[in-house]
C-alpha positions in Angstrom: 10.4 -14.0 -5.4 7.0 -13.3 -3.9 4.3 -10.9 -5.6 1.7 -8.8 -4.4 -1.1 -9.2 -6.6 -3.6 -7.4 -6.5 -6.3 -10.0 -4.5 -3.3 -9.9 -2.0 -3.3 -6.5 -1.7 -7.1 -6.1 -1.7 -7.0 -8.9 1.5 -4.3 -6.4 3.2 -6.6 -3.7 2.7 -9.7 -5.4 3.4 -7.8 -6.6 6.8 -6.8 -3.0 7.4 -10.3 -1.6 7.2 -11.3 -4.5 9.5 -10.0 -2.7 12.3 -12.2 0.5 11.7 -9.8 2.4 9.6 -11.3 3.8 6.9 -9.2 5.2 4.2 -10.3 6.4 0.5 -7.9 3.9 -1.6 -8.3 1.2 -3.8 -6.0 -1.7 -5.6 -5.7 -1.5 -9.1 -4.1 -3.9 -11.4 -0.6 -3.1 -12.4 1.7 -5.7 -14.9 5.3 -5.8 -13.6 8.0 -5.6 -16.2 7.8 -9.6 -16.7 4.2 -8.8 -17.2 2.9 -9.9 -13.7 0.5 -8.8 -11.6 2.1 -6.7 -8.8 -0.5 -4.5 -7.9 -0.8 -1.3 -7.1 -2.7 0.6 -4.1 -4.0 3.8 -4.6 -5.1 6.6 -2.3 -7.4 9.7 -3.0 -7.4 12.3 -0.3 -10.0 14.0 0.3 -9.0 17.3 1.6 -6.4 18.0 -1.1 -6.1 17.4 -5.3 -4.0 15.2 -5.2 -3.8 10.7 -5.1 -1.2 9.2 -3.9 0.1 5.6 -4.9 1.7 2.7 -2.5 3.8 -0.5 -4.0 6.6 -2.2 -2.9 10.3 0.0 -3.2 11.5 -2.9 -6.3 9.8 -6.4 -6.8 10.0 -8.5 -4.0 11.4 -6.2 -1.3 9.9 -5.3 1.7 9.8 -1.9 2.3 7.8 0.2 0.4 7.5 3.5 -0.8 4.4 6.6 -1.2 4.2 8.4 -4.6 2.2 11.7 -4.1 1.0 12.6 -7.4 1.8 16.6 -8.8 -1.2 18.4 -8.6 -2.3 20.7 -11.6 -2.4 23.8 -9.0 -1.8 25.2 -5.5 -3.7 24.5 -2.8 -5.2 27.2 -0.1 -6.7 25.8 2.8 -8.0 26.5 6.2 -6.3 25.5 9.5 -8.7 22.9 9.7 -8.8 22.2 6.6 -5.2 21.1 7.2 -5.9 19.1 10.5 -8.2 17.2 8.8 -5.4 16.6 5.5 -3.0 15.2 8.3 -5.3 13.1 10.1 -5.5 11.9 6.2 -2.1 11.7 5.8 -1.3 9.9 9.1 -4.1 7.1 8.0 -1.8 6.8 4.9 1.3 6.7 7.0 -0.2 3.5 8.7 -1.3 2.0 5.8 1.8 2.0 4.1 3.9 0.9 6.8 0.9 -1.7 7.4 1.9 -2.7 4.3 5.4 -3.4 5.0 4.6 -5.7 7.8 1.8 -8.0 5.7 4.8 -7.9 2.9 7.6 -9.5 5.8 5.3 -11.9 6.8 4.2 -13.1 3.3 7.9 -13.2 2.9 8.8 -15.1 5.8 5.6 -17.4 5.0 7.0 -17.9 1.1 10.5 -18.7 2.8 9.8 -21.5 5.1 7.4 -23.1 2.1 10.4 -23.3 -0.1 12.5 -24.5 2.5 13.0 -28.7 2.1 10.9 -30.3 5.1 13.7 -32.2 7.5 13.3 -35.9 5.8 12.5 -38.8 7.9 
């Protein structure tokens, strides 16, 4: 079962900044429950008091899933105060689902290395 550790995880991002898409996150280390590193992306946004964190749905699986942390109080914002949250949460949207895609094709990658070659 493939892992995403977290200098995977800081390549996916790395690649997803590439294309001009800046986003307030970083990867932090997080040990599985066999003690692995899965790692774990996390998201600050700016225009609200909250983080959000990003990691696969269960080890090894594909999808994956956003956490938005509770926040300690409300929130009262302007109307553009809340554009600007969306255009946040949107960038988070396409990270995550970024994600997802990188995670597929590290899985179809892992598959066809552990397949035996066709013996001549």
């Amino acid at each position: 079962m493939p892992y995403r550790t977290q200098a995977l995880l800081q390549d996916w991002m790395d690649q997803f900044r590439a294309d001009g898409r800046e986003i307030h996150g970083h990867v932090a280390l997080q040990d599985g429950s066999d003690g692995r590193d899965t790692g774990l992306v996390i998201v600050r946004l700016v225009n609200a008091t909250t983080e959000m964190f990003m990691q696969p749905v269960a080890p090894g699986e594909q999808r994956w899933e956003i956490t938005l942390q509770a926040r300690p109080h409300d929130s009262v914002i302007t109307p553009d105060q809340l554009d600007e949250l969306s255009v946040e949460l949107q960038l988070a949207a396409d990270l995550c689902r970024f994600l997802q895609e990188k995670s597929a094709e590290h899985d179809r990658e892992a598959a066809r290395e552990r397949r035996p070659s066709g013996g001549s």
